[in-house]
C-alpha positions in Angstrom: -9.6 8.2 25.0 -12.7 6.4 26.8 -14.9 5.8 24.0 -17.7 4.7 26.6 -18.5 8.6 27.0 -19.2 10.1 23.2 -16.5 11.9 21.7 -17.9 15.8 21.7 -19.2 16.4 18.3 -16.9 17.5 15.3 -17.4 20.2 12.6 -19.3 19.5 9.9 -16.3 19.8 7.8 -14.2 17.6 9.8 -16.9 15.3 9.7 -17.3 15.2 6.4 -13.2 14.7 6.1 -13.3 11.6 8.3 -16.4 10.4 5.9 -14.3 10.8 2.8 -11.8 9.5 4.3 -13.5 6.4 4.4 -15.3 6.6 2.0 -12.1 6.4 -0.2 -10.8 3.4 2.1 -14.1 1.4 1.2 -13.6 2.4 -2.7 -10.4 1.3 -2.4 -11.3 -2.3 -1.5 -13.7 -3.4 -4.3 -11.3 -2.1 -6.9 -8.6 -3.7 -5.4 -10.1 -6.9 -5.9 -11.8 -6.4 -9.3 -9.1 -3.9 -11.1 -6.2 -7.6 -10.9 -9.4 -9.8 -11.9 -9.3 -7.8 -15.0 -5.4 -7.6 -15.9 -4.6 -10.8 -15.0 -4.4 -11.4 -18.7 -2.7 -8.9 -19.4 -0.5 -9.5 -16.2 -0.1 -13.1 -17.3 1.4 -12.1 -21.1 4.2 -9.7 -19.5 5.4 -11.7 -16.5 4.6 -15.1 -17.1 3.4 -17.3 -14.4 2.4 -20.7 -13.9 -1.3 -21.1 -13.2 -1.1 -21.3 -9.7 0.9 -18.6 -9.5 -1.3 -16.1 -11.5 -4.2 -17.4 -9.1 -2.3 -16.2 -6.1 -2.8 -12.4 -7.5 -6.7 -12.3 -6.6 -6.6 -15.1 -3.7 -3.9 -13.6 -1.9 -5.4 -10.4 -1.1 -8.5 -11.8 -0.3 -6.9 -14.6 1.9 -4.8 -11.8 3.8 -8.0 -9.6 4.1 -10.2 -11.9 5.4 -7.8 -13.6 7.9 -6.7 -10.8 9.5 -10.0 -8.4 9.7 -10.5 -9.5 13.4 -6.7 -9.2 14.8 -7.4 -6.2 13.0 -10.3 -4.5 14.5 -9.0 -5.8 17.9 -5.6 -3.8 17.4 -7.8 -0.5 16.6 -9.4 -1.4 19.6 -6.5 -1.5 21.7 -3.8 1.0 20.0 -6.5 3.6 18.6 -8.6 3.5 15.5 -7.1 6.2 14.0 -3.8 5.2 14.4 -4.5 1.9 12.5 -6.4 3.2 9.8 -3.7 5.8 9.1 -1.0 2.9 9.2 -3.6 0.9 6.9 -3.6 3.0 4.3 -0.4 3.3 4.5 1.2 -0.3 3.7 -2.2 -0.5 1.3 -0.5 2.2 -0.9 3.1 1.5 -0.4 2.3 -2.2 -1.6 0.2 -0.3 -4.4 3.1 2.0 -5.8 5.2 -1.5 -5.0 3.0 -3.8 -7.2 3.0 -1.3 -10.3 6.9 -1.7 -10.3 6.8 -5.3 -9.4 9.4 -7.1 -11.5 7.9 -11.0 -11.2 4.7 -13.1 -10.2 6.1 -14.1 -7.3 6.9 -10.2 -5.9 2.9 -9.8 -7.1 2.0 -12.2 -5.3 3.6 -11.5 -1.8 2.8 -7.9 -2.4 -1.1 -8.5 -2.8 -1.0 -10.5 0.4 0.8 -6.8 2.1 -2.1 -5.3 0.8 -4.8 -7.0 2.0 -3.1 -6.5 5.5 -3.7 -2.8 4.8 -7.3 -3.0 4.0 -8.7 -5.4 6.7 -6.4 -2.9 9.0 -8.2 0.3 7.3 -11.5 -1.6 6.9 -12.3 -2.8 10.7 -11.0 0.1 12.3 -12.4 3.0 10.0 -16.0 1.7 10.5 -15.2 1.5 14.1 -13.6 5.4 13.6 -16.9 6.0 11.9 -19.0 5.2 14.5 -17.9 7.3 16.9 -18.3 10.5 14.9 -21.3 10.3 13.8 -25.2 9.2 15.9 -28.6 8.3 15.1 -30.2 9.1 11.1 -26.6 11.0 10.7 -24.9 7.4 11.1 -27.2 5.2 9.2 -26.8 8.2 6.4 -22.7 7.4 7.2 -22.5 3.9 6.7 -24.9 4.2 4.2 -22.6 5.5 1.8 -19.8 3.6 2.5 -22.0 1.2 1.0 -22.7 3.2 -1.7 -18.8 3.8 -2.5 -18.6 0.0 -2.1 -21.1 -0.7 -4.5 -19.4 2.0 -7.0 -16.3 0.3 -6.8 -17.5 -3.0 -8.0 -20.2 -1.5 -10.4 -17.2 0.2 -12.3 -14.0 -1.1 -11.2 -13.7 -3.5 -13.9 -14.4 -0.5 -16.6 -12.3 1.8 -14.8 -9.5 -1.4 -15.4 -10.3 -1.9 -18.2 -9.4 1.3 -19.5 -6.8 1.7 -17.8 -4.9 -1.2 -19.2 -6.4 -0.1 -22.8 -4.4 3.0 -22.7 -1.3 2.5 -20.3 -0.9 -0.7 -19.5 -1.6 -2.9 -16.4 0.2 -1.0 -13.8 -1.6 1.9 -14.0 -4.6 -0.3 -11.8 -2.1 -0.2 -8.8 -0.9 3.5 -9.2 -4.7 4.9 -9.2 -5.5 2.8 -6.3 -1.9 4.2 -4.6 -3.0 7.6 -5.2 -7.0 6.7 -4.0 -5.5 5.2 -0.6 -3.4 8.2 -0.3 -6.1 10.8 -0.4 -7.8 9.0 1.9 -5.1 8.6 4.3 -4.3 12.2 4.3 -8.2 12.9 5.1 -7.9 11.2 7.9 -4.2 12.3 9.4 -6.0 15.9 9.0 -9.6 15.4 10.7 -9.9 11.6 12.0 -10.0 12.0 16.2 -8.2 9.0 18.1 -10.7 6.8 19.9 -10.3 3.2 21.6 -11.7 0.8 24.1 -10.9 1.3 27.6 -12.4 -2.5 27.7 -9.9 -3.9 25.4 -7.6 -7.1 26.3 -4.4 -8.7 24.5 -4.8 -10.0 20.9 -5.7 -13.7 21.0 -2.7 -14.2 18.9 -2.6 -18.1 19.5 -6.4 -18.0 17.7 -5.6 -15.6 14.9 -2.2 -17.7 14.1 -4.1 -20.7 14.0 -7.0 -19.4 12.1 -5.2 -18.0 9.4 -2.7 -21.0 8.8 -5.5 -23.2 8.5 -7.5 -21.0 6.7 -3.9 -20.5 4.2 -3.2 -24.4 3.8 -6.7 -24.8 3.0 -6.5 -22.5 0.4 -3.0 -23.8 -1.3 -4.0 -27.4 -1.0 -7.5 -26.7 -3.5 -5.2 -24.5 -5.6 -3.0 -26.6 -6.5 -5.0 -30.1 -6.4 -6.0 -30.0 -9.8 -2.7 -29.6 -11.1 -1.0 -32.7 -8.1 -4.4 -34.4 -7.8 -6.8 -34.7 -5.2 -5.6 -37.3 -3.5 -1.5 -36.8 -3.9 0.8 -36.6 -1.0 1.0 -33.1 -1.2 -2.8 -32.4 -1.2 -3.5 -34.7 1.1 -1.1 -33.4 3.9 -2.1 -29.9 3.1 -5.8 -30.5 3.7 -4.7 -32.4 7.0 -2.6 -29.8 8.1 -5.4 -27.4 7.8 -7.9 -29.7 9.6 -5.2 -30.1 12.4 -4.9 -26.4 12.9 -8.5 -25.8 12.8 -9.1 -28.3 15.8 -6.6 -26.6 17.8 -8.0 -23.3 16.8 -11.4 -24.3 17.9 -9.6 -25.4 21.4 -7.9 -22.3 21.3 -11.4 -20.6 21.4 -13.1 -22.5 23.7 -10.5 -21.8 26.2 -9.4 -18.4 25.7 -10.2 -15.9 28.3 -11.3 -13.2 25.6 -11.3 -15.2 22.2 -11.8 -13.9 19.0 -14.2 -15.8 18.0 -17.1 -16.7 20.5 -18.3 -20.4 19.0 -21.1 -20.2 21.3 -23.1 -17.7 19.0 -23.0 -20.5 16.4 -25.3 -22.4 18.7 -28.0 -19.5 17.5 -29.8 -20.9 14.8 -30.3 -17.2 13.2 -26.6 -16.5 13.8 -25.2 -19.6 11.9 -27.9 -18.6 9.3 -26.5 -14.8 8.9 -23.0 -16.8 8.3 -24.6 -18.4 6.0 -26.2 -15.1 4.3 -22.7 -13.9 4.5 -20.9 -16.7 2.5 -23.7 -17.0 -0.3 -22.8 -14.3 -2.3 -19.4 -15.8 -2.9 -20.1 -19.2 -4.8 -23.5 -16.6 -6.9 -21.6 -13.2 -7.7 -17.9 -12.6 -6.4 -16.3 -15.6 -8.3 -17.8 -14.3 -11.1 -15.7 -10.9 -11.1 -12.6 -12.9 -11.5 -13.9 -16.2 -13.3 -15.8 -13.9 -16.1 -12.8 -11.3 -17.2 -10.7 -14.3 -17.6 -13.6 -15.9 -19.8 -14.1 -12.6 -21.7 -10.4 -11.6 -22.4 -9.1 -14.9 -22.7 -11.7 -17.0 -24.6 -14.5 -14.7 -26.2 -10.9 -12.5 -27.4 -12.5 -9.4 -26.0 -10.4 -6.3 -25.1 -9.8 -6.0 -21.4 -11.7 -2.2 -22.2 -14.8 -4.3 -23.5 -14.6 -6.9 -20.9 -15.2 -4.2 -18.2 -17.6 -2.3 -20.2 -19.5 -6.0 -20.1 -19.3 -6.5 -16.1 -20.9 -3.4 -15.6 -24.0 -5.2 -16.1 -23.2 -7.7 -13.2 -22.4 -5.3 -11.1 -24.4 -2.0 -11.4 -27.3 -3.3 -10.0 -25.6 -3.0 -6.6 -26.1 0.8 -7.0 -29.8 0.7 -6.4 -31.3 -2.5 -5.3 -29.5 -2.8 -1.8 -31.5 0.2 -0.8 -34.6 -0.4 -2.3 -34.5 -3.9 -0.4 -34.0 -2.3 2.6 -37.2 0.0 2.5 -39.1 -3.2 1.4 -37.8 -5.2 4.6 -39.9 -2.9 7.0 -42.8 -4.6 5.4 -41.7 -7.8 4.2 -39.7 -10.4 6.4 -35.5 -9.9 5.7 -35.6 -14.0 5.5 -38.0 -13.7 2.4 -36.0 -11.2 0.7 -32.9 -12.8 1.2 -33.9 -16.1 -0.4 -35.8 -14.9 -2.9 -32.8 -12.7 -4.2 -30.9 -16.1 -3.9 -33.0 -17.9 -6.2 -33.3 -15.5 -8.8 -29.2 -15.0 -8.6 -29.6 -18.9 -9.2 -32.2 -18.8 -12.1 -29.4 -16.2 -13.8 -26.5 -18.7 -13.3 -28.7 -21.5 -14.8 -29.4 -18.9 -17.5 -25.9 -18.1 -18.2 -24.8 -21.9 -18.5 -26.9 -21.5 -21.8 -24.7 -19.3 -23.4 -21.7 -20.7 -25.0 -18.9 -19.2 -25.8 -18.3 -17.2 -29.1 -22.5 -16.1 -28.7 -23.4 -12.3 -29.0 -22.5 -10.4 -26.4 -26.1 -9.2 -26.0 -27.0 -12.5 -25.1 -24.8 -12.2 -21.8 -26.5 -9.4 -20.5 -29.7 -10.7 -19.3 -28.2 -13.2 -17.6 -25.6 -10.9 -15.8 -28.4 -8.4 -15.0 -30.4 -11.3 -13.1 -27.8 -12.2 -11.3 -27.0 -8.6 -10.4 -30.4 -8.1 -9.4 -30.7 -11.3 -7.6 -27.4 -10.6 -5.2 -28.1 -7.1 -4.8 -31.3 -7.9 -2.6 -29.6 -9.8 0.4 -26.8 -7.5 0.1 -28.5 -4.6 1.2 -29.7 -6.4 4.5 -26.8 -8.5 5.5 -24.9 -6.2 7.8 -28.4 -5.2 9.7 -29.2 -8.4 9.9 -25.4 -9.5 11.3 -25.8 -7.4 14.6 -29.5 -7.7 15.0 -29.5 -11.6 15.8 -27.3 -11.3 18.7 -27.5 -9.8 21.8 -26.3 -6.0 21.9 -22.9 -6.1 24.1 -22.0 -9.0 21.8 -22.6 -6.7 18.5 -19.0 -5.8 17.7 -18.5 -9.5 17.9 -21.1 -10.2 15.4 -20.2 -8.0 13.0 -16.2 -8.7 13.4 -17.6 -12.4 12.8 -19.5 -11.7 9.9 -17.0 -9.6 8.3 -14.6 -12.8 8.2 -16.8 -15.1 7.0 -18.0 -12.8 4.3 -14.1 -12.0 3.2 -12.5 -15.1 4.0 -15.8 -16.8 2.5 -14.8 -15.0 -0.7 -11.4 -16.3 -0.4 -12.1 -19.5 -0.2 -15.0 -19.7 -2.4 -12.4 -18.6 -5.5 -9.9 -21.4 -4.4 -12.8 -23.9 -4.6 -14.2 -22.6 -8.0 -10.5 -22.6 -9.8 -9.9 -26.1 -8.6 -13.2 -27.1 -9.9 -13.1 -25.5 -13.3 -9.3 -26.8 -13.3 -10.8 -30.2 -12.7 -13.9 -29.7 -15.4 -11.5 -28.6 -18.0 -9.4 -31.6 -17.5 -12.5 -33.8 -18.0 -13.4 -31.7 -20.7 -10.2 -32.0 -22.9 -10.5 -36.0 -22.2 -13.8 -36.2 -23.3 -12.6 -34.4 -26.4 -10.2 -37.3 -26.8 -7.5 -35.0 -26.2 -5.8 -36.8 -22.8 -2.7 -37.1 -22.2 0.5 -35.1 -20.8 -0.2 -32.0 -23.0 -4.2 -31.9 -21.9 -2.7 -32.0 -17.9 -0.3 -29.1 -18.6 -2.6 -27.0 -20.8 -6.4 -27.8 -18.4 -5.1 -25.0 -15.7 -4.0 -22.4 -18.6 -7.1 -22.9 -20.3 -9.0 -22.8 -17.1 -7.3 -19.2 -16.5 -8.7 -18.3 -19.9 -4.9 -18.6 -21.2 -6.2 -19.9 -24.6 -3.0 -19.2 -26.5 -1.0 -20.7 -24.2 -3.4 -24.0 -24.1 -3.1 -24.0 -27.5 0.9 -24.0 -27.8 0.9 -26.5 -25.3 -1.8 -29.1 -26.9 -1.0 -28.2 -31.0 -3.2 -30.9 -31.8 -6.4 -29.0 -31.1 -7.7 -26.2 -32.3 -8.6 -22.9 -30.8 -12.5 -23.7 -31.4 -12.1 -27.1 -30.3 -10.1 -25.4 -26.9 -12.3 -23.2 -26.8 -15.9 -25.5 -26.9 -14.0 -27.5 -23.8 -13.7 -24.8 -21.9 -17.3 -24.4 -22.4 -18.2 -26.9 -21.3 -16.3 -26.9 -18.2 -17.8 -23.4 -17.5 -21.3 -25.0 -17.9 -20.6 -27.6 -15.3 -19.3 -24.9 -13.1 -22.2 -22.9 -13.3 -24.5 -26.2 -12.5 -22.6 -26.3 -9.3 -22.7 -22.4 -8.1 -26.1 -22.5 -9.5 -26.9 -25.9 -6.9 -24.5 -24.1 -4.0 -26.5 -20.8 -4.5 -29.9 -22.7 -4.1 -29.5 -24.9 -1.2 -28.2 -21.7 0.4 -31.3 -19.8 -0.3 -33.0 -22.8 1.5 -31.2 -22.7 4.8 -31.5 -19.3 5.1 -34.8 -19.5 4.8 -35.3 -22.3 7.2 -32.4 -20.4 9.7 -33.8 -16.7 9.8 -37.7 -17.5 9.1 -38.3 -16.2 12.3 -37.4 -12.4 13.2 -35.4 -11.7 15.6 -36.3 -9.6 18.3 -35.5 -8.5 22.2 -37.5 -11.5 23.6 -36.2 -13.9 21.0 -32.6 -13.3 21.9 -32.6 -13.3 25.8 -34.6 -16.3 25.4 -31.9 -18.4 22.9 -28.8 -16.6 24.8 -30.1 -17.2 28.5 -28.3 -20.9 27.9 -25.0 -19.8 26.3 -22.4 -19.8 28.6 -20.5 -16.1 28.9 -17.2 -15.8 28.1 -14.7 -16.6 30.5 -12.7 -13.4 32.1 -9.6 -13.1 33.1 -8.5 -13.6 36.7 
């Protein structure tokens, strides 16, 4: 089908099919990613699992996701966006029904990676699917609550797994997200239309391949530095590897007939600053759906039912706030907005890092509810403000771009925070005069939160005195997301200060060079 001419319009009830449909796919997503975050406690006591391991159930999903969202949405492009969201759903809930019967980490693990193939698949080409049924106010509307179902998902996913794991155990997370992605795959075999780009080229498989392993050693090499060491044999060919593969990559793009990814856009100042926008809330709010569980269940010895009962106050903010931010932007400058959200998500980290652990739990939630409020404010703008700095015909670009950075951000961002707490709690347990062999073994369990199993490893210390080092690892941590979170609020303010506009971008894209086509 030539999606240049618009697809006649649909029923309102076939419409409203292919809405749900999506609807369910972005659901899906969020509690995928915060449902494990909550069990992997409980996860953790069934199967076993060396640190590492257990920290390949969130960041393999989110490394698969974010790595392959582009391929992705160029596939949909190609082959048909219905046809890839249908298949996307699919292997999401097959490799759902598949984890709930996994029998070992390692079977998790590869599994969760499947499954993140399914939702950048379902992801980039139901928006695209989306886009073509619906126009004008009806779209914004659209997307609008896809946002909303987003937000829902993290707001309550983390209750909802809670729960779940209170009454029937940790498998039950997968099977409810099976049978989610399954309503929302039968939604759309029944009323999504087939639609694709008559414009669209080959994959740039050489890019994706290249992007991805990089963007894969990267991530194994600060996983598992804190238990090797930083600057080990194994560590340091991994991080060289991934430097290697992200050189060729970049020559990859810069030749490519059609690439993936244009680098040329980066050369826009308010481009590289939505970037930016779209890593900051990684390192301010996302590691904090799987670092704070892990805190809660493991160390405060909540129940994984009052662990998600507490994250709701991180996370229901996102409910309201993104759209009150956007009716504030058509009076006050997105840049301002954006770093002002920033900073307060900073002021709550720097709040937070105040409150020890075994504290009243009431003391938690004004800090959670500031950082909440904080992230929720850019959050509402980013994706507006991801298309609007670039020319139009390069829009689907943008927002492909954005999309990976935002995911693979996230990825990233989690490897980077477990290797630092890793490395805090090691400090932490040698400044308690408890170094040594034992104190190497136990720093990654107790960084998971696995305070029992820290404790069997290290008998000489006490559950309070575990329990104070971890602490005070998480109160270095927070120093550093707090520091991260700031300086980004900075550059974003110094990058997208100045609105875009028509003029603005013919006048900063008039020297970019176009991208090559093919002869």
């Amino acid at each position: 089908m030539d999606t240049n001419q618009r697809m006649k319009p649909a029923s309102p009830a076939r419409r409203a099919f292919v809405l749900a449909a999506v609807c369910l796919a972005a659901l899906c997503m969020p509690l995928s990613f915060t449902g494990p975050a909550i069990a992997i406690p409980a996860i953790a006591a069934d199967l076993h699992g060396t640190p590492l391991a257990l920290a390949w159930i969130t960041n393999a999903f989110m490394l698969s996701f974010g790595g392959c969202l582009m391929v992705a949405g160029a596939l949909a492009d190609r082959y048909g966006r219905k046809r890839v969201f249908v298949l996307g759903m699919g292997v999401f809930s097959a490799a759902a029904l598949a984890l709930s019967a996994a029998p070992g980490i390692l079977w998790l693990d590869v599994l969760r990676a499947v499954q993140g193939l399914g939702c950048a698949m379902a992801l980039s080409s139901g928006l695209a699917a989306l886009a073509q049924e619906f126009d004008g106010s009806a779209r914004a509307r659209a997307f609008s609550l896809i946002g909303t179902a987003f937000g829902v998902g993290l707001a309550f996913g983390p209750f909802l797994a809670g729960t779940l794991i209170t009454h029937t155990g940790w498998r039950a997370i997968f099977v409810a997200t099976a049978a989610a992605g399954l309503a929302a795959l039968l939604a759309a075999a029944r009323a999504m239309r087939e639609s694709r780009d008559p414009q669209a080229q080959g994959v740039d498989w050489p890019g994706a391949l290249t992007f991805t392993g990089a963007l894969s050693l990267f991530t194994y090499g600060l996983l598992q530095a804190p238990d090797s060491g930083w600057d080990s044999a194994a560590s340091l060919g991994l991080f060289s590897a991934a430097a290697l593969l992200l050189a060729i990559f970049i020559r990859v793009e810069r030749r490519a007939a059609r690439p993936m990814l244009d680098l040329s856009l980066f050369r826009l100042p308010a481009f590289a600053g939505v970037q930016l926008l779209a890593a900051a809330p990684a390192f301010s709010f996302v590691v904090l759906l799987v670092l704070l569980p892990a805190r809660f269940i493991g160390i405060e010895g909540y129940s994984a039912l009052e662990a998600g009962r507490m994250m709701i106050a991180l996370s229901a903010p996102m409910l309201v706030l993104p759209i009150l931010a956007g009716m504030a932007a058509q009076r006050l400058a997105a840049a301002h907005i954006c770093a002002s959200g920033l900073l307060l998500a900073a002021g709550g980290l720097l709040w937070l890092s105040t409150c020890a652990p075994g504290q009243s739990p009431a003391t938690l939630l004004g800090p959670l509810l500031l950082i909440g409020c904080g992230i929720s404010l850019p959050w509402g703008l980013m994706d507006g403000l991801a298309i609007s700095v670039v020319p139009v015909e390069r829009a689907g670009m943008a927002a492909g771009i954005f999309n990976t950075t935002r995911v693979a951000g996230e990825g990233l961002a989690l490897a980077i925070v477990s290797a630092l707490l890793g490395t805090f709690t090691m400090a932490a347990l040698g400044g308690a005069g408890l170094a040594g062999i034992g104190a190497e073994q136990a720093a990654p369990f107790l960084a998971l939160g696995e305070l029992r199993h820290a404790g069997a490893l290290l008998p000489q210390a006490g559950a309070a005195e575990l329990a104070q080092a971890y602490g005070a690892a998480f109160r270095h941590l927070l120093y550093v997301l707090a520091s991260i979170t700031t300086a980004s609020a900075l550059l974003i303010l110094t990058f997208l200060r100045h609105p875009a506009n028509a003029a603005d971008i013919a006048r900063d894209t008039a020297a970019l060079p176009a991208c090559k086509t093919p002869n």
